[in-house]
DRENDO-1510 file (C-alpha; in Angstrom, 1 decimal, always signed):
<recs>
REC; n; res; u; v; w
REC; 1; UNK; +22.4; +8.3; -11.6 .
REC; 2; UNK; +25.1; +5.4; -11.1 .
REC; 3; UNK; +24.7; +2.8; -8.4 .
REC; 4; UNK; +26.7; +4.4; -5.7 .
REC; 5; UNK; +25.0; +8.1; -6.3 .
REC; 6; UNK; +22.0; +5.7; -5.8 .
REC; 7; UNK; +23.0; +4.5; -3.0 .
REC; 8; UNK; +24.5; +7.5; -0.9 .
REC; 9; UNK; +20.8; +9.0; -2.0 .
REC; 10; UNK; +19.3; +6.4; -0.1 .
REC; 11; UNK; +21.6; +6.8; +3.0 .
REC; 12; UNK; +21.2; +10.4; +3.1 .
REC; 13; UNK; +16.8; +10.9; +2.6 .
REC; 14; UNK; +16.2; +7.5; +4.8 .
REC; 15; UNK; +15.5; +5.2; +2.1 .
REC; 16; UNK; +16.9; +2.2; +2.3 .
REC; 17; UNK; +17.0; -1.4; +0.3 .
REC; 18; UNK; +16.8; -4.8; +1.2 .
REC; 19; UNK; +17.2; -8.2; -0.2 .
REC; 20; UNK; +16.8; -9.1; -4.0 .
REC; 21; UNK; +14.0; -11.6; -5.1 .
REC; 22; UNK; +13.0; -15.0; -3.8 .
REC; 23; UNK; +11.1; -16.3; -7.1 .
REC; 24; UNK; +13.6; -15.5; -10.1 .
REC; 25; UNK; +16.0; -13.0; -10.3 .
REC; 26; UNK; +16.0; -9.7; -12.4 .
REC; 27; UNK; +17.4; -9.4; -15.7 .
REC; 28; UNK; +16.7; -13.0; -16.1 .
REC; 29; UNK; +13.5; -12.9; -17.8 .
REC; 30; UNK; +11.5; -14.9; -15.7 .
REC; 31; UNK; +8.0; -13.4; -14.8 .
REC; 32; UNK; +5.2; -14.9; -12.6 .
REC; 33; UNK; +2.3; -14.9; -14.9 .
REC; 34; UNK; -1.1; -13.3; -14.3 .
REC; 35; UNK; -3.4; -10.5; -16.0 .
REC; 36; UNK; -0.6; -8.0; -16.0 .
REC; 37; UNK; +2.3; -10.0; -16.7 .
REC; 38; UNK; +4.5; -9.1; -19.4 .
REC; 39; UNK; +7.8; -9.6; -21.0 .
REC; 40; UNK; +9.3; -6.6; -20.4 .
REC; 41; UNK; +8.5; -4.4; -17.0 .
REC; 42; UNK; +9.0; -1.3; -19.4 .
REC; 43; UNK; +5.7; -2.1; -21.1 .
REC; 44; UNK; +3.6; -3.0; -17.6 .
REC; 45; UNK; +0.2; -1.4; -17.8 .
REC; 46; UNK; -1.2; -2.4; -14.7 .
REC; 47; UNK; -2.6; -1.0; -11.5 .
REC; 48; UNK; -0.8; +1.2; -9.0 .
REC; 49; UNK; -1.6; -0.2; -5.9 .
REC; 50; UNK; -1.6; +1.3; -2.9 .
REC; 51; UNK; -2.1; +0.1; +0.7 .
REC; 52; UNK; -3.4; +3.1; +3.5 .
REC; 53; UNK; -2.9; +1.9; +7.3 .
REC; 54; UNK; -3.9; +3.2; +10.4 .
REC; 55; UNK; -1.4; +2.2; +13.0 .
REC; 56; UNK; -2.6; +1.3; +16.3 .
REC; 57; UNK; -6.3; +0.3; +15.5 .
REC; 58; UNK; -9.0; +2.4; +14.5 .
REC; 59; UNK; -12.6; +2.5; +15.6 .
REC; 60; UNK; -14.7; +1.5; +12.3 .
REC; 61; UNK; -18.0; +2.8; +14.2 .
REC; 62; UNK; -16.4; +6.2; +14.4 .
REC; 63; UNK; -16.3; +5.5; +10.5 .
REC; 64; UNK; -17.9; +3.0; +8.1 .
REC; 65; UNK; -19.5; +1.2; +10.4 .
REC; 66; UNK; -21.4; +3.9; +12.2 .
REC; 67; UNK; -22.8; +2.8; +15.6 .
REC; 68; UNK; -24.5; +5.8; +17.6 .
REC; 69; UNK; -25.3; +3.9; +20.8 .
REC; 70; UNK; -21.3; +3.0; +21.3 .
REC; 71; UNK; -20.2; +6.3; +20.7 .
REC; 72; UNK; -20.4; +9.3; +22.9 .
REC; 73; UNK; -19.6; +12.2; +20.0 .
REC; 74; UNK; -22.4; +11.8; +17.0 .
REC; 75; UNK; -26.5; +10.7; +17.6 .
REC; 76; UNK; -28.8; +8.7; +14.7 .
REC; 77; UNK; -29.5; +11.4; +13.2 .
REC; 78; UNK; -25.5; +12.4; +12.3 .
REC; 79; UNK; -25.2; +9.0; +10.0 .
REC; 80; UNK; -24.6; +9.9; +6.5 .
REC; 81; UNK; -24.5; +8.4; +3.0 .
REC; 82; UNK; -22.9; +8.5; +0.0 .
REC; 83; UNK; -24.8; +6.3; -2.4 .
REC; 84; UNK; -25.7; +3.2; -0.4 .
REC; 85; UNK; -22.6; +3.9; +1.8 .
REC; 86; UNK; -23.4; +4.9; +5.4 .
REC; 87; UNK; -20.5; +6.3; +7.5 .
REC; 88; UNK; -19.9; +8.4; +10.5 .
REC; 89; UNK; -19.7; +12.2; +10.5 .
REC; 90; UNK; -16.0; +12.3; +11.0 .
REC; 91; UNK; -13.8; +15.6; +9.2 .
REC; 92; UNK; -13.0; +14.8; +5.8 .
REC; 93; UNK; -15.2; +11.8; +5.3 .
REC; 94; UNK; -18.4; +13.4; +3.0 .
REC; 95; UNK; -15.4; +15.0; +0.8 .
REC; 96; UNK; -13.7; +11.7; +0.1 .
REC; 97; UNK; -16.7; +9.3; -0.3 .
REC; 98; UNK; -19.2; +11.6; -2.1 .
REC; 99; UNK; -16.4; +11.7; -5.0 .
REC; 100; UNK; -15.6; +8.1; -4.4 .
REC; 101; UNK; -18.3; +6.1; -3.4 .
REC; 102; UNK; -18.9; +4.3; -7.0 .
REC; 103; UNK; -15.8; +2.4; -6.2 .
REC; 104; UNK; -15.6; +2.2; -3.2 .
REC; 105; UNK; -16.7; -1.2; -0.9 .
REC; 106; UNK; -17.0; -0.6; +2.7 .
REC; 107; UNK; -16.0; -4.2; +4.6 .
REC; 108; UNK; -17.3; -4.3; +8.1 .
REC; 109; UNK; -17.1; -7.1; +10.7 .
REC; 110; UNK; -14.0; -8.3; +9.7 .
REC; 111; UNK; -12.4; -10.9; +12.2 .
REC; 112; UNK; -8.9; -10.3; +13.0 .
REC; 113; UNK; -8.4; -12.6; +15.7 .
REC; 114; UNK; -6.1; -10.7; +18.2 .
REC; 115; UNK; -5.7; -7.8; +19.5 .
REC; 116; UNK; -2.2; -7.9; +19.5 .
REC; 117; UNK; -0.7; -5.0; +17.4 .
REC; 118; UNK; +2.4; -6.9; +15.1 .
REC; 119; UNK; -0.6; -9.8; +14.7 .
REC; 120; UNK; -3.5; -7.1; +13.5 .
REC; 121; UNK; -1.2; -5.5; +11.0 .
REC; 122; UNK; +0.4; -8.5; +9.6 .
REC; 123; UNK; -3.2; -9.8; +9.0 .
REC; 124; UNK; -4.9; -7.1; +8.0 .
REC; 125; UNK; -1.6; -6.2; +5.1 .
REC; 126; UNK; -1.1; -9.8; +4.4 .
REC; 127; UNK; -4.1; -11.8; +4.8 .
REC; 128; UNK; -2.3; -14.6; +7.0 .
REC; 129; UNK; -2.5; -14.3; +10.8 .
REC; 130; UNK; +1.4; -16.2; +11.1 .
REC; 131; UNK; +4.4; -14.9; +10.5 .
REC; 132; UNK; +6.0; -15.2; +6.9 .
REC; 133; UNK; +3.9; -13.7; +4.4 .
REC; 134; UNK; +4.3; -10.9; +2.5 .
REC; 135; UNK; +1.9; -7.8; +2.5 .
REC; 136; UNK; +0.1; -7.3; -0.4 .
REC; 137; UNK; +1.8; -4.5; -2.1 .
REC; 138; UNK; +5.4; -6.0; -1.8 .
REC; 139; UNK; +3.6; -9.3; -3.3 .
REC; 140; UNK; +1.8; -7.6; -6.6 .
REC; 141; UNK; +5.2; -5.3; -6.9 .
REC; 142; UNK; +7.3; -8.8; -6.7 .
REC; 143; UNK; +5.3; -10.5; -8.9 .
REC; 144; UNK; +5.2; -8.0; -12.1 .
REC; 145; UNK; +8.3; -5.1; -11.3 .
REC; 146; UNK; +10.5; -6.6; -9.2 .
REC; 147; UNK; +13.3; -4.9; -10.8 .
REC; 148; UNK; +12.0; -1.7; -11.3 .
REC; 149; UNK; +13.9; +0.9; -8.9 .
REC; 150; UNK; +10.7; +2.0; -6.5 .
REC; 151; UNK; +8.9; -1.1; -7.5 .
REC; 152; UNK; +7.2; -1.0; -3.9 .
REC; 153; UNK; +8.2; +2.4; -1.6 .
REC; 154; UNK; +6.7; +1.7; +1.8 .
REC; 155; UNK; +6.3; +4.2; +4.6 .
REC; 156; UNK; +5.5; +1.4; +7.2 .
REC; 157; UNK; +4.5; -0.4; +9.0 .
REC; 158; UNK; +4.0; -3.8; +8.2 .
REC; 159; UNK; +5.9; -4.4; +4.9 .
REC; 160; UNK; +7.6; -7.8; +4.8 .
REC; 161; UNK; +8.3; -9.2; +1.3 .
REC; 162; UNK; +9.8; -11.9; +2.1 .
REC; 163; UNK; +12.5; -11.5; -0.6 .
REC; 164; UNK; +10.2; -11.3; -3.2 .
REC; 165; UNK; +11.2; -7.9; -4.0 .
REC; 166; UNK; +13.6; -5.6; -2.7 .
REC; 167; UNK; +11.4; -2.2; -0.8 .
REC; 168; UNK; +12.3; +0.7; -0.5 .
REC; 169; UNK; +11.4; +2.0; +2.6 .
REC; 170; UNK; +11.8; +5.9; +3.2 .
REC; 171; UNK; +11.6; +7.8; +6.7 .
REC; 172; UNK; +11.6; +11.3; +5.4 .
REC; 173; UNK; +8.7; +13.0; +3.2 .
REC; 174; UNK; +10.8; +15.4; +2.8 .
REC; 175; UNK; +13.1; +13.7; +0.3 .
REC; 176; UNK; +11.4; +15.1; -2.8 .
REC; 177; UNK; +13.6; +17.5; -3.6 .
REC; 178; UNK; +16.7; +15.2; -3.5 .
REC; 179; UNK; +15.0; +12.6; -5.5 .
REC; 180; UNK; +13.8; +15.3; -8.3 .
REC; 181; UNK; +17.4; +16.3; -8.7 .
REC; 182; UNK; +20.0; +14.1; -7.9 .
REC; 183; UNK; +22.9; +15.8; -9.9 .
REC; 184; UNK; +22.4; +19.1; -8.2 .
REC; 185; UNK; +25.0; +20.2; -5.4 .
REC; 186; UNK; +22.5; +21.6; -3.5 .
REC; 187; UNK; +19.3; +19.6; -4.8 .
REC; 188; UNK; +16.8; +22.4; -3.5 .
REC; 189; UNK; +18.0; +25.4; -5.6 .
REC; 190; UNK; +17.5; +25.2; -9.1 .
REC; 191; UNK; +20.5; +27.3; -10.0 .
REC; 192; UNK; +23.2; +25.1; -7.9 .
REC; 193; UNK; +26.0; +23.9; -10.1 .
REC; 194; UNK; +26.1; +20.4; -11.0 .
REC; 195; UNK; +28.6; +17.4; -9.3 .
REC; 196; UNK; +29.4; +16.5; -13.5 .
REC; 197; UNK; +28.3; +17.4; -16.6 .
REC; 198; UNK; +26.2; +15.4; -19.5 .
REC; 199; UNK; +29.5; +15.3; -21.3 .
REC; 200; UNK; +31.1; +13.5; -18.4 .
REC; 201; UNK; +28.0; +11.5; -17.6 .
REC; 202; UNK; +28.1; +10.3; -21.3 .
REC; 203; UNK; +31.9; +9.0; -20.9 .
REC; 204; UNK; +31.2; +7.3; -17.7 .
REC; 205; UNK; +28.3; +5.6; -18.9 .
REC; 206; UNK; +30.5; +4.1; -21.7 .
REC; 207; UNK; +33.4; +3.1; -19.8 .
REC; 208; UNK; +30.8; +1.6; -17.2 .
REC; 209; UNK; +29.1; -0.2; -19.8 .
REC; 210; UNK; +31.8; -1.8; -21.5 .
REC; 211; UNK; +33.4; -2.9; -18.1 .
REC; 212; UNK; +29.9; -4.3; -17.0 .
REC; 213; UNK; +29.8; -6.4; -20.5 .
REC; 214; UNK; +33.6; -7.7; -20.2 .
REC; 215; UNK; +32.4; -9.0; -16.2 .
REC; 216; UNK; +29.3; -10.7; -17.9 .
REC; 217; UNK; +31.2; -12.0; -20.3 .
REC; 218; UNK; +34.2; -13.5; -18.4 .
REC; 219; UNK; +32.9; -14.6; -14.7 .
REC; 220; UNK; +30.9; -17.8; -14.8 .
REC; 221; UNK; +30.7; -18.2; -11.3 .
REC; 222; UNK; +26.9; -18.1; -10.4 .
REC; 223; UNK; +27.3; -15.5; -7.4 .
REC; 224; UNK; +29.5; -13.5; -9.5 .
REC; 225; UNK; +26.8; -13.6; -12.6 .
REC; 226; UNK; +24.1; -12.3; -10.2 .
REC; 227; UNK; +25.8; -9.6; -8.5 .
REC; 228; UNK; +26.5; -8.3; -12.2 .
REC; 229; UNK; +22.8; -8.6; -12.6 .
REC; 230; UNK; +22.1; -6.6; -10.1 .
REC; 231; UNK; +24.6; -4.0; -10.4 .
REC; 232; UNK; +22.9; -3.6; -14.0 .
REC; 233; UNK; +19.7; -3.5; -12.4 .
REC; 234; UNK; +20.1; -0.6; -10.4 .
REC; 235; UNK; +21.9; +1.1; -13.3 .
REC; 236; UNK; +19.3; +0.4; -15.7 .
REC; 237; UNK; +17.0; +2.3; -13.2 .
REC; 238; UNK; +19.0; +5.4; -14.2 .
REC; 239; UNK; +16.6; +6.5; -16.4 .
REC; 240; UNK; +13.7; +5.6; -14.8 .
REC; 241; UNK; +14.8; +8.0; -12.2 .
REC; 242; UNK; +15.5; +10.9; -14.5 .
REC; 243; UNK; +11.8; +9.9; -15.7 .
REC; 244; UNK; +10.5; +10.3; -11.7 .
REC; 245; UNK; +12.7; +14.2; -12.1 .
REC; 246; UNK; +10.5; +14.9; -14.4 .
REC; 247; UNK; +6.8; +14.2; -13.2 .
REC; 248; UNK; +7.7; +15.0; -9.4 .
REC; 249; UNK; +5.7; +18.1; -8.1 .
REC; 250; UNK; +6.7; +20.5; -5.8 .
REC; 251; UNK; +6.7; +19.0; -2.1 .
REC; 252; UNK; +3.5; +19.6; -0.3 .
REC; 253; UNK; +3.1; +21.3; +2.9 .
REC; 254; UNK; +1.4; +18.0; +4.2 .
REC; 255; UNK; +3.8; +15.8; +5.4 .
REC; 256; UNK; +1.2; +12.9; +5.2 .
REC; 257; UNK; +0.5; +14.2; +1.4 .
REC; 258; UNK; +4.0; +13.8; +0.3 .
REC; 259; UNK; +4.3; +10.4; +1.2 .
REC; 260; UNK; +1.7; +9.9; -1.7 .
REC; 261; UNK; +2.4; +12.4; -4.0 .
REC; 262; UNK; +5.9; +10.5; -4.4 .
REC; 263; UNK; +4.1; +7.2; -4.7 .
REC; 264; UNK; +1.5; +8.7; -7.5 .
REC; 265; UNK; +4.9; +9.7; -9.2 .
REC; 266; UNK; +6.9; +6.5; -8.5 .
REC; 267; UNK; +3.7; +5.2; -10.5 .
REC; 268; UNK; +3.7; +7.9; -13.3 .
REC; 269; UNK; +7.6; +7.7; -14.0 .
REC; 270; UNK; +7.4; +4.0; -15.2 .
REC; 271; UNK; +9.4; +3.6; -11.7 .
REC; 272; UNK; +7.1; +1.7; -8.7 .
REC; 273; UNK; +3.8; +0.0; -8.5 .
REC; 274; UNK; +2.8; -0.5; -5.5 .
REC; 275; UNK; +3.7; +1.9; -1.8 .
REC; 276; UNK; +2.8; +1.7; +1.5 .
REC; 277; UNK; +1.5; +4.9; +3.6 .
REC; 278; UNK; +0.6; +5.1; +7.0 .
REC; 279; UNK; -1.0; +7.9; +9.8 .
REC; 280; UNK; -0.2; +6.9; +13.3 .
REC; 281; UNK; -1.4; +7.3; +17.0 .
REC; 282; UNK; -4.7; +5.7; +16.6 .
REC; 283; UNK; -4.6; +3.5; +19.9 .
REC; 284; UNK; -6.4; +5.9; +22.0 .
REC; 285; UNK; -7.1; +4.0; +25.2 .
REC; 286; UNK; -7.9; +7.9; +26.6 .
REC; 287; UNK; -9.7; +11.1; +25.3 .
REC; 288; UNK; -10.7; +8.5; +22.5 .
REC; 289; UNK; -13.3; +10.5; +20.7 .
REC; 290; UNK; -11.3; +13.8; +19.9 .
REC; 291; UNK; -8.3; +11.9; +19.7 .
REC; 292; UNK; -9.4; +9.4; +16.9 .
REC; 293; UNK; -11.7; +11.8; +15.6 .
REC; 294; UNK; -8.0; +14.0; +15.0 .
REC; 295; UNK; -6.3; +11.3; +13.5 .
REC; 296; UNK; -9.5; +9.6; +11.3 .
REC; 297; UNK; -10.0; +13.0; +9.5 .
REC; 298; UNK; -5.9; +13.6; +8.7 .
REC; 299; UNK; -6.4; +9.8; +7.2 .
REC; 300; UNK; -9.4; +10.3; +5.2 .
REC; 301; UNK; -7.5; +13.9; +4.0 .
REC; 302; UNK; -4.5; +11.8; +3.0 .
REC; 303; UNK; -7.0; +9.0; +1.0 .
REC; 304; UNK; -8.0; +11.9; -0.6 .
REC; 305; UNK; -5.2; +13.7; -1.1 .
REC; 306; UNK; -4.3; +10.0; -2.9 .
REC; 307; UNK; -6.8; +10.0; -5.3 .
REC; 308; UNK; -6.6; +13.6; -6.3 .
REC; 309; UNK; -2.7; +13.2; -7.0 .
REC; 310; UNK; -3.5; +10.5; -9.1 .
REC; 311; UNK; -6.0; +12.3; -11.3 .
REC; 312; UNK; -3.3; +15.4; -11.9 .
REC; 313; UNK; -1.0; +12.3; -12.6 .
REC; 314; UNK; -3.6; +11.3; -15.0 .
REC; 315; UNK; -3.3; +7.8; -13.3 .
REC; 316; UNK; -6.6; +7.4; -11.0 .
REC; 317; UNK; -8.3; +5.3; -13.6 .
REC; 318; UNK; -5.8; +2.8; -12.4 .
REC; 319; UNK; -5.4; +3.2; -8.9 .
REC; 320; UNK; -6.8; +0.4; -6.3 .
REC; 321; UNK; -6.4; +1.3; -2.5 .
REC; 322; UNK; -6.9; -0.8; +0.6 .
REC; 323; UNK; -7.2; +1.0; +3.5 .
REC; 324; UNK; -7.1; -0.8; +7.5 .
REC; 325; UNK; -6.2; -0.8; +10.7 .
REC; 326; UNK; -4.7; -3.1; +13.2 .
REC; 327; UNK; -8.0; -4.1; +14.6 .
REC; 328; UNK; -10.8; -1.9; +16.0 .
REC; 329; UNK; -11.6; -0.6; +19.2 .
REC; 330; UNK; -14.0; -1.7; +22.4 .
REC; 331; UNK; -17.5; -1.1; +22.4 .
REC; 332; UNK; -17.4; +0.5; +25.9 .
REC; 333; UNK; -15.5; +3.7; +26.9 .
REC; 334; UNK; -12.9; +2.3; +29.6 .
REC; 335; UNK; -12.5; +4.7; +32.9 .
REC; 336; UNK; -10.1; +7.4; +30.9 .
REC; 337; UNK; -12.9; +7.7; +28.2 .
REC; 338; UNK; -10.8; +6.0; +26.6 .
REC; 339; UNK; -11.7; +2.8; +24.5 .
REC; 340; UNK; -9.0; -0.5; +24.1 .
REC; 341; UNK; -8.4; -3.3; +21.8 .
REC; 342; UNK; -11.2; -4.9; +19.4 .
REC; 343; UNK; -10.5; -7.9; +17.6 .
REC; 344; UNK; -13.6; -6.6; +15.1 .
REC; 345; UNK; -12.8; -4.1; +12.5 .
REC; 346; UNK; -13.7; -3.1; +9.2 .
REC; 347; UNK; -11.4; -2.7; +5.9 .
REC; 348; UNK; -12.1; -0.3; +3.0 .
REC; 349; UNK; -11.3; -1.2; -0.7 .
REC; 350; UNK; -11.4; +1.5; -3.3 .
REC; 351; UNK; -10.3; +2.1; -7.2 .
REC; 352; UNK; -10.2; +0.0; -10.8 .
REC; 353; UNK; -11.5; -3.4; -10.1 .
REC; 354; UNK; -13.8; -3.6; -7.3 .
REC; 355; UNK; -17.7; -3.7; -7.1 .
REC; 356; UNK; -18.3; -0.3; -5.3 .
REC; 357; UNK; -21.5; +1.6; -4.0 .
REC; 358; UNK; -21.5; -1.5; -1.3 .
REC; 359; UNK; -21.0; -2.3; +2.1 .
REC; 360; UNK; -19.7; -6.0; +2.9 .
REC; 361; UNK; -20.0; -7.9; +5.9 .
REC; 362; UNK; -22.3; -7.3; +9.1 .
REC; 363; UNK; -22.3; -6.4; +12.7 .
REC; 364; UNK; -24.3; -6.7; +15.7 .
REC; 365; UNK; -25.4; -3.6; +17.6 .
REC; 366; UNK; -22.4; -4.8; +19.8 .
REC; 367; UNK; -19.8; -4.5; +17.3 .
REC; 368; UNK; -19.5; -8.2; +17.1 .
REC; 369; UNK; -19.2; -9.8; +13.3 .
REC; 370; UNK; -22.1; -12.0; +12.2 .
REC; 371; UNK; -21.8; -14.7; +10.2 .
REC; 372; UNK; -22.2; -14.7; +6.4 .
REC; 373; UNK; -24.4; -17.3; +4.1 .
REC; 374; UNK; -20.9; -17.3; +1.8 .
REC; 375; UNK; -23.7; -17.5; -1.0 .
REC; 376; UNK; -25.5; -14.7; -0.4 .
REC; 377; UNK; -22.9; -12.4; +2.2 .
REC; 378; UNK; -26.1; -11.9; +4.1 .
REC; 379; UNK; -26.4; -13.1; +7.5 .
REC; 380; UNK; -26.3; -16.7; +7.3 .
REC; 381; UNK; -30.1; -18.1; +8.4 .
REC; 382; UNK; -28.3; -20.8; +10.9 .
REC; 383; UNK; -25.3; -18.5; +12.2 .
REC; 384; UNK; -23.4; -21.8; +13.6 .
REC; 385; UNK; -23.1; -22.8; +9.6 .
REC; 386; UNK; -22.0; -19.4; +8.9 .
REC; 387; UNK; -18.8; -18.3; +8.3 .
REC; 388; UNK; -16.4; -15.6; +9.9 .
REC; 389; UNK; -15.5; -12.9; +7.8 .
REC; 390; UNK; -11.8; -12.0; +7.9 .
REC; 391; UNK; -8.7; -10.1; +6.5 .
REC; 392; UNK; -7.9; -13.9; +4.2 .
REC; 393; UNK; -11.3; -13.0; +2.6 .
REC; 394; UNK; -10.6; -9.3; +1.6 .
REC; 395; UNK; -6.6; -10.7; +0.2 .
REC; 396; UNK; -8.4; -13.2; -1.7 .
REC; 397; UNK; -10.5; -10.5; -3.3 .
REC; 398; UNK; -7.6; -8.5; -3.8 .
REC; 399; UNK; -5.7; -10.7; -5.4 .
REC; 400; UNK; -8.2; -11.3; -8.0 .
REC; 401; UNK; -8.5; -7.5; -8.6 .
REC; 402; UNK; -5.1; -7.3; -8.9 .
REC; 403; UNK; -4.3; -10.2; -11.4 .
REC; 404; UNK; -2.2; -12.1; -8.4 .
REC; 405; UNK; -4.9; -15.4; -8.8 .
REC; 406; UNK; -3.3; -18.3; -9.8 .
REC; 407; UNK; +0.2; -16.6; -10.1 .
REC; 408; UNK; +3.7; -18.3; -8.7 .
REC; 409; UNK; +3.4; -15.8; -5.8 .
REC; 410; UNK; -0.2; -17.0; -5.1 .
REC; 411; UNK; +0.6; -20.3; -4.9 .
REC; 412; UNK; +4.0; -19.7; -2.9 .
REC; 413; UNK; +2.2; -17.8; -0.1 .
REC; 414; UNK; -1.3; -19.2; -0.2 .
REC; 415; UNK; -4.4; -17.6; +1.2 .
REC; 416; UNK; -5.8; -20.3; +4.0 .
REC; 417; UNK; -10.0; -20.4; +3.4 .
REC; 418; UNK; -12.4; -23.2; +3.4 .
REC; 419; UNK; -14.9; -21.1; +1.1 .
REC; 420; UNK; -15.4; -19.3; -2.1 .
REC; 421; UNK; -17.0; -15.5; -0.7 .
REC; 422; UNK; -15.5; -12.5; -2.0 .
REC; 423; UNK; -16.4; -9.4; -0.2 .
REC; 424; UNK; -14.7; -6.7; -3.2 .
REC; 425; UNK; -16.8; -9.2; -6.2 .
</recs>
């Protein structure tokens, strides 16, 4: 697939690209260091990650923070566990953590400071509260395949990079089929005629090639040099698409599962490394129990939906998942049964890496956080010399897990903490 096929691909399924990266260009060689880091992206053995969010704030006690007293739809006696996780009996939930729970760290009590939607996503994908940060995926897929041409495929809705790596950001699930086969006229029937054939493909490719050299060769300017680089960039990822042809499965009914089983494949073909999925329509200020009941269950089916892609990818061993929210939700029902904005939430960390069979972080029978002895993460003895667990404290964790300590992008976007606890260690 040339750059222009590429392109108009992009146009037509509702993916689209933005800028090239802030720390080193590709095709230049230059790599940011870390556990992963390698010379050549080809050869990166590293983690898929993925981040899961639930847009417009979930309610953690109808979840992994189970609280019967605040909620109207499950008693004491409907907590479950799975290992020495307790959660609430919400659809879907028993399936995903009984496979899972040995990995799996719930983090409750987390601080998120607002309850102002664009604030409780950027914080909760980033780790910083201001504006300018990346999330965490477009930051692990700009520090070790930046070049690659899914290296971070993002469904929404908080993924800024800030030029660290250029997204791909797709609107349609329904784009597998176009993806898989890119040369066909009519890309869903497997016996439509081709736009060329390999014979012609071979003698652009050669023609392309040795014009591509003679420009390297001959323009000197700088801007010249690195639009050549990335015109052979998105060429080079070519094959790397052909590679996605051939591990992507047939489209699932799901429109939530085919956001991941595109991911999972991005992953398998040697083509992405990190993605973005989201489930919407969890601010439920009215009918909040069925409501957010609804949409927690389609979540917890899409996590697992997620995990068992990757196994049939052969690829869970080295999946690592964040899941969050914007923030959580009240304590009280409001007058429409209804509950509203909750600057207290939880955050759920899964996959290769983190010290699972857990859950992090404390709240009070009023879903407000208590502070942590960083030494211990218990509740700190003198709560006033305590400290507030927050998003910045999962990040840091994640970072680690995902090789990202100490790296150029660490230090370029820098996690603000005054102490050493790590909730996923």
């Amino acid at each position: 697939m040339d750059r222009r096929r590429f392109l108009e691909l992009a146009s037509v399924t509702g993916l689209g690209l933005a800028a090239a990266p802030l720390l080193g260009r590709a095709g230049t060689g230059d790599r940011r260091g870390g556990d992963h880091a390698v010379a050549d992206e080809d050869d990166y053995q590293g983690p898929l990650f993925v981040q899961v969010q639930a847009h417009g704030g979930w309610d953690p006690t109808l979840l992994c923070d189970p609280k019967p007293g605040l909620n109207n739809s499950y008693g004491e006696g409907d907590v479950r566990t799975a290992g020495n996780l307790q959660y609430a009996p919400v659809g879907g939930a028993a399936a995903l953590f009984d496979a899972h729970y040995g990995h799996t760290v719930f983090i409750n009590g987390v601080d998120t400071s607002t309850n102002a939607h664009d604030a409780g996503q950027r914080f909760c994908a980033s780790g910083r509260l201001g504006e300018g940060h990346p999330c965490i995926a477009g930051l692990y897929a700009g520090a070790f395949a930046p070049s690659r041409p899914m290296s971070f495929l993002s469904f929404g809705p908080y993924d800024r990079t800030s030029g660290l790596v250029a997204p791909t950001r797709n609107g349609n699930p329904d784009m597998l089929a176009e993806l898989a086969h890119p040369d066909r006229m009519s890309a869903a029937d497997p016996a439509s005629p081709t736009y060329h054939s390999e014979t012609a493909h071979a003698l652009i490719r050669l023609a392309r090639d040795k014009r591509s050299a003679h420009a390297a060769e001959t323009l000197m300017l700088p801007r010249y040099r690195h639009a050549i680089e990335s015109l052979q960039t998105a060429r080079a990822g070519s094959a790397g698409l052909t590679r996605l042809e051939e591990v992507l499965p047939e489209p699932d009914a799901n429109a939530l599962h085919r956001q991941a089983q595109l991911v999972v494949a991005a992953y398998k073909a040697g083509v992405g490394v990190a993605g973005n999925l989201f489930h919407s329509n969890f601010d439920t200020h009215s009918n909040h129990d069925a409501e957010q009941s609804a949409r927690m269950s389609e979540l917890l089916g899409l996590v697992k939906f997620l995990w068992d892609e990757a196994e049939r990818q052969g690829v869970a061993d080295r999946l690592v998942v964040l899941i969050c929210s914007d923030f959580g939700r009240t304590p009280q029902y409001n007058g429409n049964m209804g509950k509203d904005h909750w600057s207290i939430t939880s955050m759920i960390a899964m996959g290769a890496g983190i010290h699972g069979n857990r859950m992090a972080g404390l709240t009070d029978g009023g879903h407000n956080t208590v502070p942590l002895d960083p030494a211990t993460g218990m509740a700190a003895a003198d709560p006033a010399a305590g400290i507030k667990l927050t998003p910045a404290h999962v990040h840091r964790g994640l970072r680690r897990v995902l090789g990202l300590s100490g790296t150029a992008v660490d230090d370029a976007f820098p996690i603000a903490l005054d102490d050493d606890y790590d909730p996923l260690a």
